[in-house]
N, C-alpha and C positions, 0 to 999 in steps of 0.2 A: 500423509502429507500431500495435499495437492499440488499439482506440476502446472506451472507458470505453461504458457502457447509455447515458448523456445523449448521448452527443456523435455515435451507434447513431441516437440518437432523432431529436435536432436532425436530423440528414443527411434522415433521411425523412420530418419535418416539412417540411423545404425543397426535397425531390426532390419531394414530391405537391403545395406549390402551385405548383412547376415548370412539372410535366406538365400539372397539369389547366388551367391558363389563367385559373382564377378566373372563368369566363365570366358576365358580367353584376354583379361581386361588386358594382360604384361604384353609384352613384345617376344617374340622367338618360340609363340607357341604352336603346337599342331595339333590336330582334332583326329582322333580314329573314331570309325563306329562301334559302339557297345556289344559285343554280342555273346556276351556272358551271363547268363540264365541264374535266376533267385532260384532258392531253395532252402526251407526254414523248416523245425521241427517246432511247433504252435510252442512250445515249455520254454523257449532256448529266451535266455535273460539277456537281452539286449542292452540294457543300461543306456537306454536311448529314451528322451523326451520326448513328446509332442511336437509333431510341428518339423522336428528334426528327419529327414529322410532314411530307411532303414538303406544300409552296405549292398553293393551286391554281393553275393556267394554264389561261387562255381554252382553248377547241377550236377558235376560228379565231387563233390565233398557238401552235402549239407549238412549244416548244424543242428547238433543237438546237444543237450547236457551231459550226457556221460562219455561224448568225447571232446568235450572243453574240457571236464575235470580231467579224463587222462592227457589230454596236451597240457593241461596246467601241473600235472604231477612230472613227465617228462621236462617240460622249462626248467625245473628248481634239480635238475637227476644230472649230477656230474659223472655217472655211469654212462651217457651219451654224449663219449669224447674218448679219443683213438689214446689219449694212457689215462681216465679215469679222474682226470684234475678240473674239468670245466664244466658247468651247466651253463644253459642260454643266460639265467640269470646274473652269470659272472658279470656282463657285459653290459645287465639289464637288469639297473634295481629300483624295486617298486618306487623304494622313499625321494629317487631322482626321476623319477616319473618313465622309470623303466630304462634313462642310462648309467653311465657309470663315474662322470665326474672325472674323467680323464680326456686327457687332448687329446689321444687316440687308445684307440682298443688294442689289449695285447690275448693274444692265443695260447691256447693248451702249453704250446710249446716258448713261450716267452716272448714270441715275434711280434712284431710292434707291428696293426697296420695301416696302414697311409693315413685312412681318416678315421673319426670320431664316429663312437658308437649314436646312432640315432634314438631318438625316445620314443616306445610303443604305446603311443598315445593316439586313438583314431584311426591306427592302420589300415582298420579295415575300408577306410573313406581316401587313402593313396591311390591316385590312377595311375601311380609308379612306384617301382620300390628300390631303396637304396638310392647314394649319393647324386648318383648321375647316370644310371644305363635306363634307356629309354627301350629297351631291351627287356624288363625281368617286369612284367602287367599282374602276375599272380603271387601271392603268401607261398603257394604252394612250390611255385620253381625258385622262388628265392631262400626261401628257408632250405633247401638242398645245397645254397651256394656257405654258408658259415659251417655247417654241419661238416660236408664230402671235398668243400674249396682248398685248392694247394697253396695257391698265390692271391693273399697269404694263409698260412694255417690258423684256423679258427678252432671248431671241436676238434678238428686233427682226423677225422675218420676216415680210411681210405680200405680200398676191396681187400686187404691184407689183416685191417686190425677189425674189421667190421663183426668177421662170424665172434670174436668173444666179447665185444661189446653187445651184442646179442645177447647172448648167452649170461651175462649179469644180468642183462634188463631180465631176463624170463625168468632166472630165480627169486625177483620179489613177487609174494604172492598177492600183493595190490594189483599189479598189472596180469597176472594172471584171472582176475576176477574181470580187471575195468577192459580190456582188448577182447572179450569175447560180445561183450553186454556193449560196446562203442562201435563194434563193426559186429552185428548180427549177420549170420548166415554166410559167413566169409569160411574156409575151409580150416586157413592157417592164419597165425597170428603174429605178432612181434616183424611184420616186413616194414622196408627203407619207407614204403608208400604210403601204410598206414602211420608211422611215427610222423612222417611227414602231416598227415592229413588232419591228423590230434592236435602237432603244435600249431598248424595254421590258425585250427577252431580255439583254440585258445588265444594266439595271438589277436586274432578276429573278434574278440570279446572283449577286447583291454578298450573301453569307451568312456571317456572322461568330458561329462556335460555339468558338473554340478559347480562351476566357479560363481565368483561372487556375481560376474556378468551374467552371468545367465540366470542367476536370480533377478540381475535387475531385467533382462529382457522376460522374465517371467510376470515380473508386476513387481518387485519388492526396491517401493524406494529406498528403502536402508541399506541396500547390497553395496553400493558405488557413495565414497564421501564425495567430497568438493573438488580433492584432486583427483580421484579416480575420472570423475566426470568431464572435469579440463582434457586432460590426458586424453580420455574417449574421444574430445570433437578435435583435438590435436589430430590423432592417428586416421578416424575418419576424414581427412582434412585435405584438399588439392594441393595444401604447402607443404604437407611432408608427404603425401602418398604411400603410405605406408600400406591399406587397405588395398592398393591394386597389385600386388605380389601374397599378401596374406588377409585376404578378404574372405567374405563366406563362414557357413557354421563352424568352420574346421581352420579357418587364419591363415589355408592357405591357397592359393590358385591350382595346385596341381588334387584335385577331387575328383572323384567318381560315387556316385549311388543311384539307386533305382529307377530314378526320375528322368534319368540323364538321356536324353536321345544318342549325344554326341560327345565326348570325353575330351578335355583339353588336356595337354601332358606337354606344360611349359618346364624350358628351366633356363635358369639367369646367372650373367654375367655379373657381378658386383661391383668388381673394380678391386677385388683384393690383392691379387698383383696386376704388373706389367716389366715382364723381367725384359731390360734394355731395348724400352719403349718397343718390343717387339709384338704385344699381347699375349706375349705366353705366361703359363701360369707351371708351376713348379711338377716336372714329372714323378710320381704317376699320379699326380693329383690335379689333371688336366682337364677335368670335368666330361662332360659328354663327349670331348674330345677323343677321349680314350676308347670308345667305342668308334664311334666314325671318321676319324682322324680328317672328321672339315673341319677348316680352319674356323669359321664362326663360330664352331662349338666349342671353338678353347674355354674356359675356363664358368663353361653355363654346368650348374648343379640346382635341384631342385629346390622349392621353396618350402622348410620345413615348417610342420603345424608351429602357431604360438601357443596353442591350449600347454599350460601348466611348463613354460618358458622360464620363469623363476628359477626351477630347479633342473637346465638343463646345464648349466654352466659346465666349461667352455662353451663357446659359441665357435660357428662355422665350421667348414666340415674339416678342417683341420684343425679345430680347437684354437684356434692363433688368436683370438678374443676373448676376454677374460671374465666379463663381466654385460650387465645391461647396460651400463651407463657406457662403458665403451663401443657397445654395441650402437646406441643411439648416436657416438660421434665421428664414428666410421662413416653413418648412413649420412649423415649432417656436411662431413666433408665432401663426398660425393666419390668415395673410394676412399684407398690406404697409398701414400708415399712412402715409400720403402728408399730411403735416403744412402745408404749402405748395403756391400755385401754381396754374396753373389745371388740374390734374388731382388737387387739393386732395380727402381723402377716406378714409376708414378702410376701408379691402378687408378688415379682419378682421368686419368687420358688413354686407359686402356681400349683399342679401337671397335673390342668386341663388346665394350659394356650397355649392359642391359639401359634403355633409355629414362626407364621411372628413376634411376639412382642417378640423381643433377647435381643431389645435396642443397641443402634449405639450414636459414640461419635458424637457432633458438635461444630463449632467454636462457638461463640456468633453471629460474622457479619450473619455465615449463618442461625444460628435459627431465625434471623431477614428479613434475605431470603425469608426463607420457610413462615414465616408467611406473609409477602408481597404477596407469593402467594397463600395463604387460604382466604387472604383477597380481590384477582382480582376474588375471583368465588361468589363476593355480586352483585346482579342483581336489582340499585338503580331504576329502572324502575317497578320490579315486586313491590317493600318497596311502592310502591307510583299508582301504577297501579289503577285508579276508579274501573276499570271493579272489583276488588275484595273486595272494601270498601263499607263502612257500607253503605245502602242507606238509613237508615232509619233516 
């Protein structure tokens, strides 16, 4: 089908703020320098396009294949967990695009906590990890924090139950095969460091490029219908701004990869509360707050990927959204009015909120638009991909 000069145009309005990443486009962002060294083993299957920029990886954990497949055998291993009841995957399931379809995540131990399990989609292109610590830059120290974390318990693992969770993992003789052949010429086997280093390389694998958009930015006019394409110049668009918080190959501002001289590591205020017009946001889910206890950082948390957004339901990092379409009239109003209650509060006047969230009128047809195109960036190949399911 040939493409009209507009529709020529839109494509490579929405291919360059693709590529470029928008770096820094939000408000309340900071830049560090990059000084984190590539390291690749030439086999290691990246599940990455053309065009697209490879992750960085540390120089002391580079990848390769046979310690992806052993971190992808540990994800799915409820023997890595302080009583034997949780794998990563509890928390992380492929068919939700690696979360779990609950308002918040519960632990080993039944404990509910604060916030919503995130989706391991792109990880590896995170220049932050987790809700809000501006603090955790690596796979590697974060994944220690669910695993060894008290508050709250996750796998539940602590210096007491660790030696026989040990000692289950060494008696499968999979891993007696894959931890000599994943860490060649290492003494000993089964430590905190190398489990650590496995789940990373497999987390770091989980890359989800194949949505119907990225067929279309590939050349395939048939990827995107009538409404998908509305939607596209909706969201690309100065009247809803939607692209200057989740812009770039990855949908969202907070990126890192190769290329990067300089790393922005923004996070935003929404306006989801304003408990008695004070701007505070509900303890302990105060956003970067919780770490530096500056006031401007109440209630700013990072901007997650949109890639395969459809099935992350709940939205926000407390699940408190339920849906896209609600999502789109949160962002529409310009925050949440919270009418009642003791989190009583108009988050459209919150005094910390992020400046891109003004809120912008819409018809109905096109908020049905727009979500038509939230829902062309689900990549029904990663939902289903073996290379990332349980093998056990």
């Amino acid at each position: 089908m040939k493409m009209t000069l507009t529709q020529r145009l839109l494509r490579c309005v929405a291919a360059a703020f693709l590529c470029a990443g928008l770096a820094g486009a939000c408000s309340n962002s900071s830049s560090t320098e990059v000084i984190s060294a590539s390291s690749d083993a030439g086999d290691f299957l990246w599940n990455i396009p053309d065009g697209i920029p490879l992750p960085i990886v540390p120089s002391e954990n580079p990848v390769n294949e046979l310690k992806f497949e052993l971190g992808r055998r540990l994800f799915y291993d409820k023997r890595l967990s302080g009583n034997g009841s949780m794998s990563c995957s509890g928390c992380h399931e492929q068919s939700r695009a690696f979360t779990d379809g609950k308002k918040v995540a519960l632990g080993s131990t039944g404990e509910a906590h604060p916030r919503g399990s995130q989706a391991l989609v792109n990880v590896a292109y995170n220049s932050t990890l987790t809700w809000a610590n501006p603090t955790l830059l690596s796979l590697e120290r974060q994944i220690l924090v669910p695993l060894f974390g008290e508050t709250p318990v996750e796998h539940g693992l602590t210096d007491a139950n660790w030696p026989e969770a040990k000692r289950q993992l060494e008696k499968e003789p999979v891993y007696q095969r894959l931890f000599p052949k994943a860490f060649p010429g290492e003494a000993a086997f089964f430590s905190k460091d190398q489990i650590v280093k496995a789940l990373a390389t497999f987390v770091r694998g989980l890359n989800s490029f194949g949505s119907p958009y990225d067929r279309f930015l590939a050349g395939d006019d048939t990827a995107l219908g009538e409404k998908e394409t509305r939607g596209k110049a909706l969201f690309f668009g100065e009247r809803l701004e939607c692209f200057h918080c989740h812009g770039g190959y990855n949908f969202s501002d907070s990126t890192a990869d190769r290329t990067m001289t300089f790393i922005n590591r923004p996070f935003h205020n929404t306006g989801l509360f304003n408990i008695a017009a004070s701007g505070a946001y509900p303890a302990p889910n105060r956003g970067v707050f919780e770490i530096t206890g500056t006031p401007s950082d109440m209630g700013r948390f990072r901007a997650p990927t949109l890639r395969n957004i459809s099935k992350t339901s709940p939205y926000m990092h407390d699940g408190s959204v339920a849906s896209l379409g609600e999502v789109v009239e949160f962002y529409a109003a310009g925050g949440r009015n919270i009418a009642s209650g003791p989190e009583q509060g108009d988050g459209r006047k919150n005094p910390y909120k992020d400046g891109f969230v003004t809120g912008f009128s819409l018809l109905p047809s096109e908020k049905q638009d727009l979500i038509a195109f939230l829902e062309s960036l689900t990549d029904e190949g990663f939902l289903r991909n073996p290379r990332f399911s349980n093998p056990w």
